[in-house]
DRENVODREN-864132 format. One record per residue: x negated, y negated, z negated of N, C-alpha, C in turn. Coordinates in steps of 0.001 Angstrom, whole numbers, plus 500000, padded with zeros to 6 digits. Atoms other than C-alpha are relative to their C-alpha. Layout:
# DRENVODREN-864132
XYZXYZXYZ;...
//
This chain:
# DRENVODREN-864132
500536499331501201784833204748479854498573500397500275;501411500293499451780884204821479710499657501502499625;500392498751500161779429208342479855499025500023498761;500611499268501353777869210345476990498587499314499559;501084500713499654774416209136478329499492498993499796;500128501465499937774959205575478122500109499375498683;499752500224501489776598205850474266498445499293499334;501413500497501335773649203815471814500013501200499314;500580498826501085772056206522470118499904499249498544;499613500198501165772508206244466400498484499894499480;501258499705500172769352205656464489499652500942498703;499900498328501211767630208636462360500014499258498954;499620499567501787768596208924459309499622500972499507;499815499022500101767897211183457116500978500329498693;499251499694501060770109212960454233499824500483498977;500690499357501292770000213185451000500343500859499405;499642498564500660770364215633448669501247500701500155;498474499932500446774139215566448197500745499876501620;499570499705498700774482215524452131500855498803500610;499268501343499810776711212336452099499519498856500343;500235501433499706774912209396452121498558499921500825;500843499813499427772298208977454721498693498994499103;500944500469500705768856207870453904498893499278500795;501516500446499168765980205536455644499441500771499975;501491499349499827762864207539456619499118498877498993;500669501329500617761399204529455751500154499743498702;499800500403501638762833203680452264499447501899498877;499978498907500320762373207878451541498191500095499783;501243499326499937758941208690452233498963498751499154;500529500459501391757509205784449559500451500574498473;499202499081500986759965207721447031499019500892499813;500596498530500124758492210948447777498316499951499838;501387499903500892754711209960447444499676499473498515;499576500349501173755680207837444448500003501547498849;499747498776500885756755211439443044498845500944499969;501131499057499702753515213468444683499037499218498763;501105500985500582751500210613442806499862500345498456;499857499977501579753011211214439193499643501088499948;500697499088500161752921214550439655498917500794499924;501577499643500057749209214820440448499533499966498769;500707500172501208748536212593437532500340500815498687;499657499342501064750459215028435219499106500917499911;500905498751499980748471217871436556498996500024499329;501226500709500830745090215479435842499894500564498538;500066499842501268746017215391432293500090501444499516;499843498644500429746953218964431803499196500857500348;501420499043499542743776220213433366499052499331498738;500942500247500965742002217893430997500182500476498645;499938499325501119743753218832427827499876501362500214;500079498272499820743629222603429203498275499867499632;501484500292500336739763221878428756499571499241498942;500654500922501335739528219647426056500683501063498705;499777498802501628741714221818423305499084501322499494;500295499228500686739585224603422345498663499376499484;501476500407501013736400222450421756500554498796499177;499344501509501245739426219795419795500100501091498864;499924499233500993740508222956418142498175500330498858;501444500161500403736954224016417128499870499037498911;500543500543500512736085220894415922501173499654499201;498739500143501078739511220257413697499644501125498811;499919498774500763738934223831412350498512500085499098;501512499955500425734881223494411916499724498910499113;500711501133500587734390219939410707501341498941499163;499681500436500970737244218285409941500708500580498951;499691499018500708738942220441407825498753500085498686;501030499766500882735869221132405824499873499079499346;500387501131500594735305217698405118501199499134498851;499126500249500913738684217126403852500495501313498603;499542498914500947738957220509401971498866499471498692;500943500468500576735395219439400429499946499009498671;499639500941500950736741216020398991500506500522499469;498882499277500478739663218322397912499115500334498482;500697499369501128737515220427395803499000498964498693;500740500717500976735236217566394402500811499604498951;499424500781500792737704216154392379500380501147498740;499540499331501277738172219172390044498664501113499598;501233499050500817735648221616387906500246501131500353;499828498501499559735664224628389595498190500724501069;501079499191499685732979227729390035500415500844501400;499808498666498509734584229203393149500564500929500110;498995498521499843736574231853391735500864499960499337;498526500211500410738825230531389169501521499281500508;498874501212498917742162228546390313499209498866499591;500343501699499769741710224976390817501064499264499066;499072501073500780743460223388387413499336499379499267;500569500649501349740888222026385838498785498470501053;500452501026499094740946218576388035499466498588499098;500943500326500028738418216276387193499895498350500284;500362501773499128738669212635389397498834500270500467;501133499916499059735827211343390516499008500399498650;501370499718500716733695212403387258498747500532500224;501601499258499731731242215005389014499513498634501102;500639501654499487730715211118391299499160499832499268;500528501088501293729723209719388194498630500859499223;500713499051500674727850212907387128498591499792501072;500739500035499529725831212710389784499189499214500524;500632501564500371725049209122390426499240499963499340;500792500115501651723913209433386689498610500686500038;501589499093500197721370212400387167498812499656500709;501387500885499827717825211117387193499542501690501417;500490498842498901717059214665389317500551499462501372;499272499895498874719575214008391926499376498334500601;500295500891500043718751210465392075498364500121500852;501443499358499458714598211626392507500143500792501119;499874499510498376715958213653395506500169499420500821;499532501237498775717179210636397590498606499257499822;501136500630499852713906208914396701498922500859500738;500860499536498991712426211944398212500440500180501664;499617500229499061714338211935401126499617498851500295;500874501224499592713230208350401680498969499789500448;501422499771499773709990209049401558500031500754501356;499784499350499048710520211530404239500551499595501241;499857501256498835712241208991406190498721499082500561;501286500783500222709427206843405902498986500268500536;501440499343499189706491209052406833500178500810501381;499469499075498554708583210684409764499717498930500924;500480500906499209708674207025411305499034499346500018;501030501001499890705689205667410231498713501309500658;500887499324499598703494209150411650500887500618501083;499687499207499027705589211339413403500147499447501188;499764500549498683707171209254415806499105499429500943;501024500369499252703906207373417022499493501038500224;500863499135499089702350210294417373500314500799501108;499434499753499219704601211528419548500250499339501104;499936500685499043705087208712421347498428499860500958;501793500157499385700920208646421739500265501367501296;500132498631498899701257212334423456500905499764500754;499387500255498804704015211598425339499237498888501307;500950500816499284701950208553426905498902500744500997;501045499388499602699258210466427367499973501102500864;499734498258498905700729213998429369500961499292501239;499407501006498770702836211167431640498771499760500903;501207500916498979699599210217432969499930501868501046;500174498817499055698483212384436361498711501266499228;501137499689500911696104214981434424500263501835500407;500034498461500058695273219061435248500617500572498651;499285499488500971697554221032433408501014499947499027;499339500499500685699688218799431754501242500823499300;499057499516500294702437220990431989499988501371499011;500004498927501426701173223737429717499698499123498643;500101500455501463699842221062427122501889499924499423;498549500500500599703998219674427258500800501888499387;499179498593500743704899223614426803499452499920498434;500736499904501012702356224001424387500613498685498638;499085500563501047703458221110422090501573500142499688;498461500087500200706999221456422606500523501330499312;499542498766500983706701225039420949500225499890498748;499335499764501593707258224521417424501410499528499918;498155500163500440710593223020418104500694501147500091;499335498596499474711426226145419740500774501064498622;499457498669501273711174228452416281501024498913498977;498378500357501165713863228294413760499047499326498946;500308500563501364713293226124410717499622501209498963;500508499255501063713091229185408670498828501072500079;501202500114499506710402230397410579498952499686499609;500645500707500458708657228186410561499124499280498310;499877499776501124708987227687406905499220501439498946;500202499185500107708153231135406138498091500554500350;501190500050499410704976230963408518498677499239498998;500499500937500687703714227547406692499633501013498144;500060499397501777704396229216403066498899500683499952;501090498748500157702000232124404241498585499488500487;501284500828499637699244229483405394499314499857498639;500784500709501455699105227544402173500454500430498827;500221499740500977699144229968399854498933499625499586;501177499713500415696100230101397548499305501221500808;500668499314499654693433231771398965500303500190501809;499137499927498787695810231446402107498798499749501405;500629500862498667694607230388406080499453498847499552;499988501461500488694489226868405070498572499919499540;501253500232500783691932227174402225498828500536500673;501007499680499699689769229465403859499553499322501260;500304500536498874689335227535406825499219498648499262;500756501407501206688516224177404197498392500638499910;501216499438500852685794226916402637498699500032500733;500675499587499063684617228197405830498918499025500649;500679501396499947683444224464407093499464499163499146;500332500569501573682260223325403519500462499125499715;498905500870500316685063221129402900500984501002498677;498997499281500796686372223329399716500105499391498831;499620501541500671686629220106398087501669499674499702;498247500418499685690179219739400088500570500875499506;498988499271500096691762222534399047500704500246498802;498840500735501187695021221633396954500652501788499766;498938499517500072697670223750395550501037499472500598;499579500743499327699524222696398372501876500158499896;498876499993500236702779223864397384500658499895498671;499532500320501321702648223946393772499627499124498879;500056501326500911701041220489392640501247499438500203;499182500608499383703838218331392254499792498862500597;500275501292499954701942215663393073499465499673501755;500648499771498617700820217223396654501426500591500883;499059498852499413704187219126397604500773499337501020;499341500676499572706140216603399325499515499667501165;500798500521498406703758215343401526499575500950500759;500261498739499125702873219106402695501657500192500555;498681499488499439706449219388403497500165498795501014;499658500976499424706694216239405099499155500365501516;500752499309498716703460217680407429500864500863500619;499629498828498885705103220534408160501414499706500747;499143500545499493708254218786409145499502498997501225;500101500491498674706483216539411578499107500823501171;500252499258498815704746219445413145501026500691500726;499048499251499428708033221047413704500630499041500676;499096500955499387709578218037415063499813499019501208;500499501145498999707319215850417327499766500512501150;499686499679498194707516218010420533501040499566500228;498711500701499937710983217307420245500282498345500585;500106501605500087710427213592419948499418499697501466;501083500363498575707815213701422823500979500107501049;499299499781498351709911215346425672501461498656499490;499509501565499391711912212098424934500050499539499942;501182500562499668709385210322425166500178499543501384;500269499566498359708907211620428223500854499867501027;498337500372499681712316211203429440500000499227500483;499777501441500252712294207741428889499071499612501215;501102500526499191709043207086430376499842500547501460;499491499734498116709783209259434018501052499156500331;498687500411499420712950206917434289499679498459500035;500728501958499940710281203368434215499863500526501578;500375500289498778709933202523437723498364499723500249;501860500070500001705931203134438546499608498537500529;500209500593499193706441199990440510499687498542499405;499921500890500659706539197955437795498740499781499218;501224499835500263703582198979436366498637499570500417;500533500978498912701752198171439453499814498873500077;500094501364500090702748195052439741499569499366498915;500332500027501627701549194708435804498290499773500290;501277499796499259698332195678437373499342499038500879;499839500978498928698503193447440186499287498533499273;499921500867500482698606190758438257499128499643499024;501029500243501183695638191333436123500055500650498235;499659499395501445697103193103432694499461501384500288;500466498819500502695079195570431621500884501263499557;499696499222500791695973198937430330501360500266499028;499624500231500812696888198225427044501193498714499668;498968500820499732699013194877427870500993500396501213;498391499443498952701350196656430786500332500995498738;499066498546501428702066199550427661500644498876499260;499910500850500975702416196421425723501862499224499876;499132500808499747704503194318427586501273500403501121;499801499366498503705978196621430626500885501346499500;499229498735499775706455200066429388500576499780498629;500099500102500980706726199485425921501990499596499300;498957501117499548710163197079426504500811500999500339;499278499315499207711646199252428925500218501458499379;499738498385500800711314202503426192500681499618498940;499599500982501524712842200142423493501512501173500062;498861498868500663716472202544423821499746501209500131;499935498346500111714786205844424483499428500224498287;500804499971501168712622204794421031500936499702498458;498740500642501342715971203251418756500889501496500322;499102499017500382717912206713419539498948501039499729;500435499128500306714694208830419038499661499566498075;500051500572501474714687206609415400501157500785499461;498697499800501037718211207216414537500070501782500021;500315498889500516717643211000415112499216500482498998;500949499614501098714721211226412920500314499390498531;499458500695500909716570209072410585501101501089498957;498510498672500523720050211791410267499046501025499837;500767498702500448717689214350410247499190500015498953;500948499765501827715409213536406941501197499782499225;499574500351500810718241212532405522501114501511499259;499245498092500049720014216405405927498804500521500139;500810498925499827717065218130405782499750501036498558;499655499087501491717091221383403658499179501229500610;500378498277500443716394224695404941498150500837500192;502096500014500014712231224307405845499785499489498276;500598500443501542712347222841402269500792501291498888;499769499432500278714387225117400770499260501463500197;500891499177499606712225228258402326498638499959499083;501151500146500179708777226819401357499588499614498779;500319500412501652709301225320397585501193500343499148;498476500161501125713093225831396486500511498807499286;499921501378500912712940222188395874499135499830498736;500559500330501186710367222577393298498638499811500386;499781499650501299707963222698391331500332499174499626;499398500999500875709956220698388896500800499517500560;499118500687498931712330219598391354499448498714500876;501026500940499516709199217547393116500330500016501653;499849499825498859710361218662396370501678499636500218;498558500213499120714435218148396432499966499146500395;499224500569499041716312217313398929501487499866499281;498620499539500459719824216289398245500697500989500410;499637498861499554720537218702400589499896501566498818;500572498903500538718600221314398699500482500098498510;499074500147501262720258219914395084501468500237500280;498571500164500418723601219806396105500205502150500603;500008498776499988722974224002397197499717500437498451;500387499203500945721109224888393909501443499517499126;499018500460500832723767222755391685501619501075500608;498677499487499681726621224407394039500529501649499981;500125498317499867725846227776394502499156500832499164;500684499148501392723130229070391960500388499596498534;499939500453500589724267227257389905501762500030499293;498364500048499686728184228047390376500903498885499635;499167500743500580729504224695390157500510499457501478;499248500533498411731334224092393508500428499112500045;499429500815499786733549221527392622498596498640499824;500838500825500404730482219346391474498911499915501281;500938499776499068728419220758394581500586499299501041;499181500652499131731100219538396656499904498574500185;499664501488500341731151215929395119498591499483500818;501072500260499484727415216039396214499835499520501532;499439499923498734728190217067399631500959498892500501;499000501413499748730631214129400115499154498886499473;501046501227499762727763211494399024499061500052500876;500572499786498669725648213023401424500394499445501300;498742500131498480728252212959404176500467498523499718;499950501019500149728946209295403363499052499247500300;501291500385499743725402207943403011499679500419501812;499992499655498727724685209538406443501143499199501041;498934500828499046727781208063408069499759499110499692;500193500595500084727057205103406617498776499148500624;501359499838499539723463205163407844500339499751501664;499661499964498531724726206054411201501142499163501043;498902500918499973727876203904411334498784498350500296;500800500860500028725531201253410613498389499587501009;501150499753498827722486201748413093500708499648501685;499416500331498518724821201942415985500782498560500130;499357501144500419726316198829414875499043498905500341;501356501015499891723339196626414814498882500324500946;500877499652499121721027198541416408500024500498501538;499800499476498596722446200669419410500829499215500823;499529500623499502724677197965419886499746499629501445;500813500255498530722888196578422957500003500501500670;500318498979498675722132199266424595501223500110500491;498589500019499778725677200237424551500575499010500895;499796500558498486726653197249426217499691499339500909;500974500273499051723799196705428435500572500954501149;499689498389499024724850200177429969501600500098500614;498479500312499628728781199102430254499703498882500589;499982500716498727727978196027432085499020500696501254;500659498935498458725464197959434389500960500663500590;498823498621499716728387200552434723500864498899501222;499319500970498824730575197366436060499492499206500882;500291500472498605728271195771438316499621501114500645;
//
Protein backbone atom coordinates (compact mmCIF):
# COMPACT_ATOMS: atom_id res chain seq x y z
CA UNK A 1 0.00 0.00 0.00
CA UNK A 2 1.84 3.28 -1.22
CA UNK A 3 2.11 5.96 1.48
CA UNK A 4 0.13 9.22 1.75
CA UNK A 5 3.19 10.95 0.07
CA UNK A 6 3.32 9.02 -2.97
CA UNK A 7 -0.82 9.32 -3.57
CA UNK A 8 -1.11 11.76 -7.15
CA UNK A 9 -2.20 14.90 -5.86
CA UNK A 10 -5.54 15.86 -7.27
CA UNK A 11 -5.50 18.89 -9.45
CA UNK A 12 -6.93 22.43 -8.11
CA UNK A 13 -10.06 22.97 -8.63
CA UNK A 14 -11.95 25.38 -7.63
CA UNK A 15 -15.79 25.51 -6.38
CA UNK A 16 -18.53 26.95 -7.36
CA UNK A 17 -21.09 28.65 -5.91
CA UNK A 18 -23.36 25.75 -4.95
CA UNK A 19 -20.18 23.92 -3.49
CA UNK A 20 -20.80 20.73 -5.62
CA UNK A 21 -19.41 20.87 -8.77
CA UNK A 22 -15.82 21.79 -9.04
CA UNK A 23 -14.62 24.40 -11.38
CA UNK A 24 -11.32 25.01 -13.73
CA UNK A 25 -9.26 28.03 -12.59
CA UNK A 26 -8.78 28.22 -16.01
CA UNK A 27 -12.33 28.05 -17.54
CA UNK A 28 -13.40 30.56 -14.24
CA UNK A 29 -11.23 33.42 -14.35
CA UNK A 30 -12.31 34.33 -18.30
CA UNK A 31 -16.01 34.19 -16.72
CA UNK A 32 -15.16 36.52 -14.07
CA UNK A 33 -13.40 39.27 -16.24
CA UNK A 34 -16.09 38.71 -18.86
CA UNK A 35 -18.40 39.98 -15.84
CA UNK A 36 -15.72 42.86 -14.49
CA UNK A 37 -15.85 43.95 -18.30
CA UNK A 38 -19.77 44.41 -18.57
CA UNK A 39 -19.88 45.77 -15.49
CA UNK A 40 -17.40 48.58 -16.14
CA UNK A 41 -19.18 49.28 -19.34
CA UNK A 42 -22.50 49.70 -17.40
CA UNK A 43 -20.84 52.04 -15.05
CA UNK A 44 -19.37 54.00 -18.47
CA UNK A 45 -22.84 54.59 -19.50
CA UNK A 46 -24.30 55.60 -16.23
CA UNK A 47 -21.59 58.12 -15.57
CA UNK A 48 -22.34 59.45 -19.01
CA UNK A 49 -26.07 59.68 -18.75
CA UNK A 50 -25.45 60.91 -14.98
CA UNK A 51 -23.78 63.89 -16.98
CA UNK A 52 -25.60 64.14 -19.98
CA UNK A 53 -29.38 64.41 -18.35
CA UNK A 54 -29.59 67.73 -16.89
CA UNK A 55 -28.15 69.59 -20.00
CA UNK A 56 -30.90 66.73 -22.08
CA UNK A 57 -33.36 67.90 -19.54
CA UNK A 58 -32.62 71.63 -20.07
CA UNK A 59 -32.71 71.42 -23.52
CA UNK A 60 -36.21 69.24 -23.79
CA UNK A 61 -37.65 71.81 -21.30
CA UNK A 62 -35.94 75.11 -23.02
CA UNK A 63 -36.14 74.40 -26.73
CA UNK A 64 -37.95 71.66 -27.57
CA UNK A 65 -40.95 72.07 -25.88
CA UNK A 66 -41.23 75.64 -26.93
CA UNK A 67 -40.99 74.85 -30.39
CA UNK A 68 -43.66 72.36 -30.28
CA UNK A 69 -45.95 74.37 -27.87
CA UNK A 70 -45.31 77.37 -30.48
CA UNK A 71 -46.65 75.33 -33.58
CA UNK A 72 -49.40 74.41 -31.01
CA UNK A 73 -50.47 77.90 -30.57
CA UNK A 74 -50.06 79.02 -34.30
CA UNK A 75 -52.78 77.19 -35.49
CA UNK A 76 -55.49 79.05 -33.50
CA UNK A 77 -56.45 83.01 -32.89
CA UNK A 78 -55.51 83.67 -29.63
CA UNK A 79 -54.30 87.04 -27.58
CA UNK A 80 -52.69 85.18 -24.68
CA UNK A 81 -55.32 85.29 -22.22
CA UNK A 82 -58.41 83.89 -23.58
CA UNK A 83 -58.78 79.87 -23.89
CA UNK A 84 -57.55 78.46 -27.00
CA UNK A 85 -61.06 77.67 -29.05
CA UNK A 86 -60.89 79.76 -31.61
CA UNK A 87 -58.49 77.33 -33.86
CA UNK A 88 -57.57 78.68 -36.98
CA UNK A 89 -55.23 76.01 -39.34
CA UNK A 90 -52.65 77.30 -40.97
CA UNK A 91 -54.53 80.76 -41.85
CA UNK A 92 -52.23 83.21 -39.71
CA UNK A 93 -49.39 81.03 -42.49
CA UNK A 94 -51.31 82.42 -45.13
CA UNK A 95 -51.81 85.76 -43.28
CA UNK A 96 -48.50 86.27 -43.15
CA UNK A 97 -46.98 85.07 -46.34
CA UNK A 98 -49.65 87.58 -47.73
CA UNK A 99 -48.45 90.76 -45.74
CA UNK A 100 -46.45 93.04 -47.97
CA UNK A 101 -44.84 94.40 -44.34
CA UNK A 102 -43.77 91.06 -43.21
CA UNK A 103 -42.66 90.11 -46.54
CA UNK A 104 -40.40 93.81 -46.66
CA UNK A 105 -38.86 92.44 -43.40
CA UNK A 106 -37.20 89.30 -44.94
CA UNK A 107 -36.05 91.53 -47.80
CA UNK A 108 -34.52 93.48 -45.06
CA UNK A 109 -32.99 90.80 -43.44
CA UNK A 110 -31.38 89.89 -46.75
CA UNK A 111 -29.98 92.87 -47.19
CA UNK A 112 -28.37 92.49 -43.90
CA UNK A 113 -27.15 89.22 -44.91
CA UNK A 114 -25.64 90.66 -47.79
CA UNK A 115 -23.75 93.64 -46.43
CA UNK A 116 -22.56 91.53 -43.30
CA UNK A 117 -20.70 89.24 -45.96
CA UNK A 118 -19.90 91.47 -48.47
CA UNK A 119 -18.17 94.23 -45.58
CA UNK A 120 -18.07 92.82 -42.38
CA UNK A 121 -16.48 89.69 -42.88
CA UNK A 122 -13.51 91.02 -45.13
CA UNK A 123 -12.91 93.43 -42.92
CA UNK A 124 -12.38 91.31 -40.36
CA UNK A 125 -10.64 88.97 -42.06
CA UNK A 126 -8.21 92.16 -43.28
CA UNK A 127 -7.52 92.85 -39.32
CA UNK A 128 -7.17 89.56 -38.44
CA UNK A 129 -4.31 89.27 -41.22
CA UNK A 130 -2.89 92.11 -40.21
CA UNK A 131 -2.49 91.71 -35.93
CA UNK A 132 -1.15 87.87 -36.97
CA UNK A 133 1.75 89.55 -38.36
CA UNK A 134 4.84 90.09 -35.60
CA UNK A 135 3.96 93.91 -34.74
CA UNK A 136 4.41 96.07 -31.11
CA UNK A 137 1.39 95.81 -29.30
CA UNK A 138 -0.72 93.74 -31.19
CA UNK A 139 -2.25 92.40 -28.31
CA UNK A 140 -4.00 95.52 -27.08
CA UNK A 141 -5.11 96.42 -30.77
CA UNK A 142 -6.84 92.40 -30.65
CA UNK A 143 -8.32 93.59 -27.05
CA UNK A 144 -9.17 96.76 -28.36
CA UNK A 145 -11.21 95.48 -31.37
CA UNK A 146 -12.59 92.57 -29.77
CA UNK A 147 -14.44 95.04 -27.29
CA UNK A 148 -17.63 95.74 -28.81
CA UNK A 149 -18.47 92.11 -28.86
CA UNK A 150 -18.00 92.18 -25.26
CA UNK A 151 -21.20 94.75 -24.52
CA UNK A 152 -24.66 93.49 -24.71
CA UNK A 153 -26.61 94.18 -27.87
CA UNK A 154 -28.75 96.49 -25.96
CA UNK A 155 -25.98 98.46 -25.06
CA UNK A 156 -24.76 98.90 -27.56
CA UNK A 157 -27.96 99.83 -29.18
CA UNK A 158 -28.76 102.33 -26.67
CA UNK A 159 -25.12 103.90 -26.98
CA UNK A 160 -25.49 104.12 -31.03
CA UNK A 161 -29.18 105.72 -30.62
CA UNK A 162 -27.46 108.48 -28.39
CA UNK A 163 -24.68 109.09 -31.18
CA UNK A 164 -27.03 109.60 -34.07
CA UNK A 165 -29.42 111.54 -32.73
CA UNK A 166 -29.88 114.96 -34.38
CA UNK A 167 -27.62 117.30 -33.24
CA UNK A 168 -26.08 114.01 -31.68
CA UNK A 169 -21.92 112.97 -31.59
CA UNK A 170 -22.15 111.90 -35.09
CA UNK A 171 -23.35 115.21 -36.62
CA UNK A 172 -21.25 117.34 -34.70
CA UNK A 173 -18.19 115.68 -35.50
CA UNK A 174 -19.48 115.88 -39.64
CA UNK A 175 -19.89 119.90 -38.62
CA UNK A 176 -16.79 120.17 -36.74
CA UNK A 177 -14.53 118.98 -39.95
CA UNK A 178 -16.79 120.82 -42.59
CA UNK A 179 -18.36 117.83 -43.87
CA UNK A 180 -22.08 118.98 -42.64
CA UNK A 181 -23.07 117.98 -45.97
CA UNK A 182 -23.08 114.17 -44.48
CA UNK A 183 -25.21 114.53 -41.89
CA UNK A 184 -28.47 112.32 -42.40
CA UNK A 185 -31.34 111.66 -40.20
CA UNK A 186 -29.69 108.60 -39.55
CA UNK A 187 -32.34 106.87 -37.85
CA UNK A 188 -35.37 108.42 -39.09
CA UNK A 189 -34.96 108.63 -43.04
CA UNK A 190 -36.34 105.56 -44.21
CA UNK A 191 -34.26 105.60 -46.86
CA UNK A 192 -30.91 105.80 -44.58
CA UNK A 193 -32.09 103.55 -41.51
CA UNK A 194 -31.19 100.19 -42.52
CA UNK A 195 -27.92 100.70 -43.60
CA UNK A 196 -27.10 102.62 -40.15
CA UNK A 197 -28.24 99.54 -38.50
CA UNK A 198 -26.49 97.33 -40.64
CA UNK A 199 -23.13 99.67 -39.56
CA UNK A 200 -23.79 99.32 -36.27
CA UNK A 201 -24.24 95.62 -36.48
CA UNK A 202 -20.92 95.11 -38.16
CA UNK A 203 -19.19 97.19 -35.58
CA UNK A 204 -20.62 95.02 -32.95
CA UNK A 205 -19.74 91.91 -34.64
CA UNK A 206 -16.33 91.89 -36.48
CA UNK A 207 -14.05 91.44 -33.38
CA UNK A 208 -15.91 88.44 -33.02
CA UNK A 209 -15.29 87.36 -36.57
CA UNK A 210 -11.55 88.40 -36.28
CA UNK A 211 -10.44 86.32 -33.17
CA UNK A 212 -11.54 83.56 -35.67
CA UNK A 213 -9.79 84.73 -37.95
CA UNK A 214 -7.16 84.49 -35.88
CA UNK A 215 -7.76 81.08 -34.75
CA UNK A 216 -7.66 79.78 -38.00
CA UNK A 217 -4.66 81.54 -39.08
CA UNK A 218 -2.28 80.49 -35.64
CA UNK A 219 -3.25 76.79 -36.62
CA UNK A 220 -1.41 77.40 -40.62
CA UNK A 221 1.89 75.94 -40.24
CA UNK A 222 4.49 79.13 -40.66
CA UNK A 223 6.42 76.56 -42.58
CA UNK A 224 4.39 76.64 -45.30
CA UNK A 225 4.48 80.04 -45.83
CA UNK A 226 8.15 79.96 -46.03
CA UNK A 227 8.41 77.66 -48.36
CA UNK A 228 5.71 80.01 -50.43
CA UNK A 229 8.50 82.43 -50.03
CA UNK A 230 11.17 80.21 -50.95
CA UNK A 231 9.91 79.69 -53.97
CA UNK A 232 9.48 83.17 -55.14
CA UNK A 233 5.54 84.11 -54.33
CA UNK A 234 5.24 87.25 -53.16
CA UNK A 235 3.15 88.52 -50.37
CA UNK A 236 0.01 88.74 -51.87
CA UNK A 237 0.20 85.22 -53.87
CA UNK A 238 1.22 82.99 -50.54
CA UNK A 239 -2.26 84.91 -48.86
CA UNK A 240 -3.58 83.99 -52.19
CA UNK A 241 -2.69 80.65 -52.74
CA UNK A 242 -1.22 79.30 -49.18
CA UNK A 243 -3.07 80.91 -46.43
CA UNK A 244 -6.06 81.79 -48.07
CA UNK A 245 -6.89 77.72 -48.91
CA UNK A 246 -5.92 76.54 -45.68
CA UNK A 247 -8.61 79.31 -43.88
CA UNK A 248 -11.29 78.08 -46.44
CA UNK A 249 -13.21 76.08 -43.06
CA UNK A 250 -12.34 78.65 -40.45
CA UNK A 251 -14.03 81.28 -43.27
CA UNK A 252 -17.39 78.77 -44.38
CA UNK A 253 -18.25 78.43 -40.44
CA UNK A 254 -17.42 82.16 -39.76
CA UNK A 255 -20.15 82.60 -43.00
CA UNK A 256 -22.74 80.36 -41.67
CA UNK A 257 -22.58 82.27 -38.31
CA UNK A 258 -23.03 85.58 -39.79
CA UNK A 259 -25.59 84.04 -41.94
CA UNK A 260 -28.04 82.56 -38.56
CA UNK A 261 -27.29 85.61 -37.05
CA UNK A 262 -28.83 88.38 -39.64
CA UNK A 263 -31.29 86.20 -40.14
CA UNK A 264 -32.46 86.32 -36.03
CA UNK A 265 -31.39 89.52 -35.48
CA UNK A 266 -33.74 91.76 -33.35
CA UNK A 267 -32.84 93.29 -30.20
CA UNK A 268 -29.93 96.13 -31.52
CA UNK A 269 -32.80 96.78 -34.04
CA UNK A 270 -35.46 96.72 -31.92
CA UNK A 271 -33.57 99.25 -29.28
CA UNK A 272 -32.44 101.78 -31.97
CA UNK A 273 -35.66 102.16 -34.45
CA UNK A 274 -38.58 99.75 -33.20
CA UNK A 275 -38.43 98.51 -36.68
CA UNK A 276 -39.40 101.76 -38.05
CA UNK A 277 -39.89 104.52 -39.39
CA UNK A 278 -42.64 102.98 -41.39
CA UNK A 279 -41.55 99.61 -40.75
CA UNK A 280 -38.15 100.55 -42.92
CA UNK A 281 -36.15 98.84 -40.42
CA UNK A 282 -38.04 95.29 -39.58
CA UNK A 283 -36.72 92.44 -38.85
CA UNK A 284 -38.89 89.41 -38.90
CA UNK A 285 -37.64 88.99 -35.72
CA UNK A 286 -38.71 92.45 -34.69
CA UNK A 287 -42.38 91.89 -36.68
CA UNK A 288 -43.17 88.75 -35.36
CA UNK A 289 -42.60 90.68 -31.47
CA UNK A 290 -44.62 93.86 -32.43
CA UNK A 291 -47.49 91.64 -34.27
CA UNK A 292 -47.18 89.15 -31.09
CA UNK A 293 -46.95 91.08 -28.20
CA UNK A 294 -47.96 94.84 -28.80
CA UNK A 295 -49.99 93.92 -30.77
CA UNK A 296 -51.67 90.92 -28.68
CA UNK A 297 -51.97 88.46 -31.30
CA UNK A 298 -49.93 85.41 -30.08
CA UNK A 299 -51.38 82.83 -31.96
CA UNK A 300 -50.47 84.79 -35.25
CA UNK A 301 -47.02 85.87 -33.55
CA UNK A 302 -46.40 82.35 -33.06
CA UNK A 303 -47.14 81.32 -36.77
CA UNK A 304 -44.36 83.96 -37.46
CA UNK A 305 -42.01 82.46 -35.10
CA UNK A 306 -42.34 79.00 -36.76
CA UNK A 307 -41.41 80.57 -40.37
CA UNK A 308 -38.56 82.02 -38.83
CA UNK A 309 -37.50 78.82 -37.11
CA UNK A 310 -37.95 76.96 -40.41
CA UNK A 311 -36.26 79.36 -42.83
CA UNK A 312 -33.24 79.31 -40.44
CA UNK A 313 -33.16 75.52 -40.20
CA UNK A 314 -33.55 75.36 -43.55
CA UNK A 315 -30.72 77.81 -44.19
CA UNK A 316 -28.64 75.88 -41.83
CA UNK A 317 -29.75 72.33 -42.69
CA UNK A 318 -28.76 73.34 -46.02
CA UNK A 319 -25.21 75.05 -45.66
CA UNK A 320 -23.95 72.12 -43.74
CA UNK A 321 -25.13 69.97 -46.41
CA UNK A 322 -23.34 71.43 -49.31
CA UNK A 323 -21.14 73.52 -47.78
CA UNK A 324 -19.64 72.15 -44.40
CA UNK A 325 -19.91 68.96 -45.92
CA UNK A 326 -16.18 68.60 -46.62
CA UNK A 327 -14.84 69.76 -43.91
CA UNK A 328 -16.81 67.34 -41.96
CA UNK A 329 -15.39 64.58 -43.71
CA UNK A 330 -11.99 65.79 -44.30
CA UNK A 331 -11.77 65.87 -40.37
CA UNK A 332 -13.32 62.11 -39.98
CA UNK A 333 -10.86 60.69 -42.30
CA UNK A 334 -7.96 62.68 -40.57
CA UNK A 335 -9.55 61.33 -37.26
CA UNK A 336 -8.99 57.63 -38.91
CA UNK A 337 -5.66 57.91 -40.24
Amino acid sequence: MPRAAELPSAPDVAVADGGDVPVDPDVAAPIAAGRGHVGSRWRKRATIVAFLAPGLVLYVLLVLVPIFQGAFYSTFDWNGLEPLDKFVGLENYREALGDPIFLMSVRHVLVIVVLSLVFQLPFALGLAVMLNQRMHGRAVFRLLFFLPFVLSEVITAIVFRLLLQPGGLVDGTWEAVGLGGLVQEWLADPTVVLYTVCLVITWKYFGFHMIIYLAGLQAIPVELEEAAALDGASRLQSFRYVTLPLLGPTIRISVFLSIIGSLQVFDMVWVMTDGGPVNASNTMATYMVDRGFDRHRLGYGSAVAVIVFVLSFVVALGYQRFVLRRDAEGALTTAGA
